[in-house]
C-alpha positions in Angstrom: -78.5 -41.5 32.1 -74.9 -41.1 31.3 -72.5 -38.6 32.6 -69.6 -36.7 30.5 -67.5 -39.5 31.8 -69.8 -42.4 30.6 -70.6 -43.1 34.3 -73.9 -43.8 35.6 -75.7 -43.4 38.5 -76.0 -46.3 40.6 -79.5 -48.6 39.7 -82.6 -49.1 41.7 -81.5 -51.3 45.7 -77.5 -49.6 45.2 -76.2 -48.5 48.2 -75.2 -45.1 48.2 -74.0 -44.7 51.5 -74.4 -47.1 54.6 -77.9 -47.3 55.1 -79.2 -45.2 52.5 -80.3 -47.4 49.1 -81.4 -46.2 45.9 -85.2 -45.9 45.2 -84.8 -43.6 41.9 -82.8 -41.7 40.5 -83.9 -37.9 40.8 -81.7 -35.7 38.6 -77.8 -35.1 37.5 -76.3 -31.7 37.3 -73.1 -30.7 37.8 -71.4 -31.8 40.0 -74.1 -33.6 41.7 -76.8 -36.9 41.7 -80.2 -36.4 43.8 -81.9 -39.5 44.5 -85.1 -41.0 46.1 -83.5 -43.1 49.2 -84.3 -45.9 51.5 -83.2 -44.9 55.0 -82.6 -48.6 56.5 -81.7 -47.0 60.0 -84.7 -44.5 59.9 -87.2 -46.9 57.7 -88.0 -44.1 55.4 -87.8 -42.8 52.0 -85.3 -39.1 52.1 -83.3 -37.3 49.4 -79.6 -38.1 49.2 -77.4 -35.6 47.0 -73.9 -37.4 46.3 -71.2 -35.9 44.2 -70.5 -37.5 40.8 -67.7 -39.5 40.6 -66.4 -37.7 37.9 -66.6 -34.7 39.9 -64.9 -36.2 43.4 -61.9 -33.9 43.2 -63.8 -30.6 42.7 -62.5 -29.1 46.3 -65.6 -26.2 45.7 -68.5 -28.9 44.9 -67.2 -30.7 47.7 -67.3 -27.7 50.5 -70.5 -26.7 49.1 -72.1 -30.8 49.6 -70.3 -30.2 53.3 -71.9 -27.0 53.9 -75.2 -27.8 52.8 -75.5 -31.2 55.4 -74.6 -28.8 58.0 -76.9 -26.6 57.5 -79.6 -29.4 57.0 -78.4 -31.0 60.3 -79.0 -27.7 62.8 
């Protein structure tokens, strides 16, 4: 799937962040990706929510993505 940009997500085995790897790629709004991950560090599959890079210097999407790992971390 293509973004307004042209970018795509990153394929199936990317690495999202350190640790986490593509499975499949869940859905695209704006501004964000959802995936299926691999957890290498906790050897299980999770949902990982990334910003688009076409999106990276939306200040609000970004204190929103912030705020929501917070509140998942409590």
């Amino acid at each position: 799937m293509s973004g307004r940009n042209g970018s795509r997500p990153p394929r199936r085995g990317a690495v999202l962040a350190p640790g986490y790897r593509v499975v499949e790629h869940i859905s695209r709004g704006r501004p964000l990706d959802v995936y299926d991950a691999w957890s290498e560090t906790r050897r299980t599959r999770c949902v990982a929510t990334r910003l688009r890079p076409d999106c990276a210097e939306d200040a609000s999407a970004r204190r929103r993505l912030l705020a929501e790992g917070r509140l998942l971390r409590r």
